[in-house]
Backbone as CSV, one residue per row, in Angstrom:
resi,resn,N_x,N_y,N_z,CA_x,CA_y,CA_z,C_x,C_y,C_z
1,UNK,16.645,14.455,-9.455,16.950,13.041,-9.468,15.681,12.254,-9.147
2,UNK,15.391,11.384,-9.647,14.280,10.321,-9.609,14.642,9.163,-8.636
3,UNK,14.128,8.946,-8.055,14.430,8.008,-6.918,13.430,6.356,-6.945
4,UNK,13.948,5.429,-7.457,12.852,4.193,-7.446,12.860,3.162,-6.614
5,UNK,11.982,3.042,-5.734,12.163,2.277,-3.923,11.234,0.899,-4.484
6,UNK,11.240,-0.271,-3.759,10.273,-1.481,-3.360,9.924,-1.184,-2.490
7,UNK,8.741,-1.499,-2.359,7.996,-1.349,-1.032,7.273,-2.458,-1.007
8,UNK,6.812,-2.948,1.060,6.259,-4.052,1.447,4.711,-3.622,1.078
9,UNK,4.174,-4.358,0.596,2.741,-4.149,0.823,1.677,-5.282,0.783
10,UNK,0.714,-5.163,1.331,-0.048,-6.488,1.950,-1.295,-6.201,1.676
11,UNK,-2.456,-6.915,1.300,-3.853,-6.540,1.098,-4.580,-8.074,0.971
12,UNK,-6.223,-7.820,1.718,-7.121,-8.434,2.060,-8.230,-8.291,1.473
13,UNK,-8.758,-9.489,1.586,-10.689,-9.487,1.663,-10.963,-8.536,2.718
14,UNK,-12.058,-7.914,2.901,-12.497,-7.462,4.052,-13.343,-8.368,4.960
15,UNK,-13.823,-9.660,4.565,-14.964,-9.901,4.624,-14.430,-11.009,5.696
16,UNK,-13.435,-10.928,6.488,-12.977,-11.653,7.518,-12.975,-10.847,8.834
17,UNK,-13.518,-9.571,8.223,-12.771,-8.566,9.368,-14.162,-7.630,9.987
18,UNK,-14.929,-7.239,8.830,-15.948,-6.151,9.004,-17.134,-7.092,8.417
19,UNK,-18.353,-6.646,9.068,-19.763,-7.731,8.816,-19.961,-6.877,7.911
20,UNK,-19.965,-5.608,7.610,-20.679,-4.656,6.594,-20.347,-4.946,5.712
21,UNK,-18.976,-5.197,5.494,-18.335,-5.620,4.088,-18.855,-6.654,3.335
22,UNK,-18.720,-5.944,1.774,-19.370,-6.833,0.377,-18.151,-7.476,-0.114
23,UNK,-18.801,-8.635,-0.888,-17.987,-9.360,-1.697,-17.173,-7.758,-2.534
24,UNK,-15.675,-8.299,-2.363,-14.621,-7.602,-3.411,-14.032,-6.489,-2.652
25,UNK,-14.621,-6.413,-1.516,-14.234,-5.362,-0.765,-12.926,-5.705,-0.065
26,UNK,-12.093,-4.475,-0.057,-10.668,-5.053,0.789,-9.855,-3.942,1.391
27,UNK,-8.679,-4.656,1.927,-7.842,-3.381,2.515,-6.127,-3.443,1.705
28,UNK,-5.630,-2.929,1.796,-4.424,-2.874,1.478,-3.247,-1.608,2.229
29,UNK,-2.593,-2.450,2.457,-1.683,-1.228,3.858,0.189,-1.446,2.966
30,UNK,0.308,-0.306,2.609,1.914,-0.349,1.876,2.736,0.576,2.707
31,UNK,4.282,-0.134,3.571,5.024,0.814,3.947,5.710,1.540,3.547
32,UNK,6.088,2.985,3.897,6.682,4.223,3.180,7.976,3.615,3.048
33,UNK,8.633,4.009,2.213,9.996,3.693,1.615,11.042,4.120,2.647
34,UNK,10.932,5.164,3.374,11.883,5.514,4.803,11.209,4.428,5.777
35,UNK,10.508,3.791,6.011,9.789,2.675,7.019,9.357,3.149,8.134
36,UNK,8.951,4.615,8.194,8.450,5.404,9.404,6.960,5.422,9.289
37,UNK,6.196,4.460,8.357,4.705,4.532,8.547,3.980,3.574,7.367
38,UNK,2.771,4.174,7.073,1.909,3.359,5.941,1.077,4.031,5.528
39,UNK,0.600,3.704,4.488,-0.120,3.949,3.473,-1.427,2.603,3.367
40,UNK,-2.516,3.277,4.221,-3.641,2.360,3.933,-4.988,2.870,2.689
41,UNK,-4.961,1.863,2.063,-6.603,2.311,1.053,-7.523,0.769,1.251
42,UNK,-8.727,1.291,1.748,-9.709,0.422,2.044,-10.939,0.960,0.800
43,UNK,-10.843,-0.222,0.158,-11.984,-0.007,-0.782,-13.044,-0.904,-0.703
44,UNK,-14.286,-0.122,-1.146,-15.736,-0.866,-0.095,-16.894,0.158,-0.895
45,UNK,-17.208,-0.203,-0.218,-18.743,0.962,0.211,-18.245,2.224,-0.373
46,UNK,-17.639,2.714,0.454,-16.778,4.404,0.807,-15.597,3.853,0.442
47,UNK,-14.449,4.556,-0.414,-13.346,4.090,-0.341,-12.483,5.413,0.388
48,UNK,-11.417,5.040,1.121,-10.899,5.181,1.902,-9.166,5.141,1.469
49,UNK,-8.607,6.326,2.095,-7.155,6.303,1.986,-6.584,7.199,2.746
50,UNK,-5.443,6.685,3.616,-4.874,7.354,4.294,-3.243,7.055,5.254
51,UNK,-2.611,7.850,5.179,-1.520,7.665,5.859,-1.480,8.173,6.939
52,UNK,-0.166,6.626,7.881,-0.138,7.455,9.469,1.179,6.580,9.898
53,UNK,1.928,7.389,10.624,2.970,6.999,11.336,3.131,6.054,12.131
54,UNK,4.356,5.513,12.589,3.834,4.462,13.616,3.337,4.767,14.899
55,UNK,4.406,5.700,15.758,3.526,6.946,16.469,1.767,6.990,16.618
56,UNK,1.451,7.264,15.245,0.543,7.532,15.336,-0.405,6.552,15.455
57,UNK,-0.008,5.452,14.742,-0.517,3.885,15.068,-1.141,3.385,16.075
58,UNK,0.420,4.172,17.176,0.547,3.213,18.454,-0.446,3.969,19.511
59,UNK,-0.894,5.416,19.005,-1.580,5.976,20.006,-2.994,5.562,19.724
60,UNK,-3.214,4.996,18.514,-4.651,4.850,17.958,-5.158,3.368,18.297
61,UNK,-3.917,2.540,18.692,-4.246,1.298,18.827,-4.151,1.482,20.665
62,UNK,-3.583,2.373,21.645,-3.851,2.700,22.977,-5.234,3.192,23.150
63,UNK,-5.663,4.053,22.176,-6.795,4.727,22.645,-7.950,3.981,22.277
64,UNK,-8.008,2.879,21.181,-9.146,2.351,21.263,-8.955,0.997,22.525
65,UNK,-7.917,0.887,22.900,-8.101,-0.270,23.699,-8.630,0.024,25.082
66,UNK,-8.219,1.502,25.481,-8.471,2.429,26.622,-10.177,2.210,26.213
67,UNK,-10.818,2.471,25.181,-12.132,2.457,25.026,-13.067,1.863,25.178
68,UNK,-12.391,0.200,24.862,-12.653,-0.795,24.854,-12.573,-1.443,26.782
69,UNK,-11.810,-0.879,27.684,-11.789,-1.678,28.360,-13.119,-1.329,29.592
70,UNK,-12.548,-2.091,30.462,-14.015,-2.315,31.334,-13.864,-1.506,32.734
71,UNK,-14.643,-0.783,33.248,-14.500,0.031,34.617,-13.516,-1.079,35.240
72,UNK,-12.504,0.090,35.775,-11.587,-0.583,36.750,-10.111,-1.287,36.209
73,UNK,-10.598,-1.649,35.021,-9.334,-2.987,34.351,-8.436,-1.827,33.690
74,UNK,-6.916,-2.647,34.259,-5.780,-1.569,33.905,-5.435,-2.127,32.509
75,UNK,-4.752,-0.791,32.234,-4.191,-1.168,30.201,-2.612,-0.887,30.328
76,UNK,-2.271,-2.078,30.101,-0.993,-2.706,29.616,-0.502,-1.998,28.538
């Protein structure tokens, strides 16, 4: 059986986001049809594609903030 879904999907300039980025360069992030993640392709320089859970999201958006913060300061 063939199965045919809509999916949300959203895409950018890059050039609001990253200094490296050239004219035409962008991102585009589409959610999986079960809504348990995404599908990002960043095309640029290097083009780029990859999927990740939200899970996996949420640990990637903890750990850079953990990275980001300053001796001493607690993470929310």
């Amino acid at each position: 059986m063939v199965n045919k879904y809509k999916r949300n999907c959203i895409a950018d300039s890059l050039k609001d986001y990253c200094l490296l980025s050239k004219e035409g360069d962008s991102i585009e992030i589409t959610e999986w049809a079960n809504g348990e993640g995404y599908d990002i392709s960043i095309s640029g320089c290097w083009n780029k594609a990859f999927s990740i859970t939200h899970g996996e999201f949420k640990a990637m958006k903890r750990l850079i903030k953990t990275l980001r913060k300053e001796p001493g300061e607690r993470i929310k």
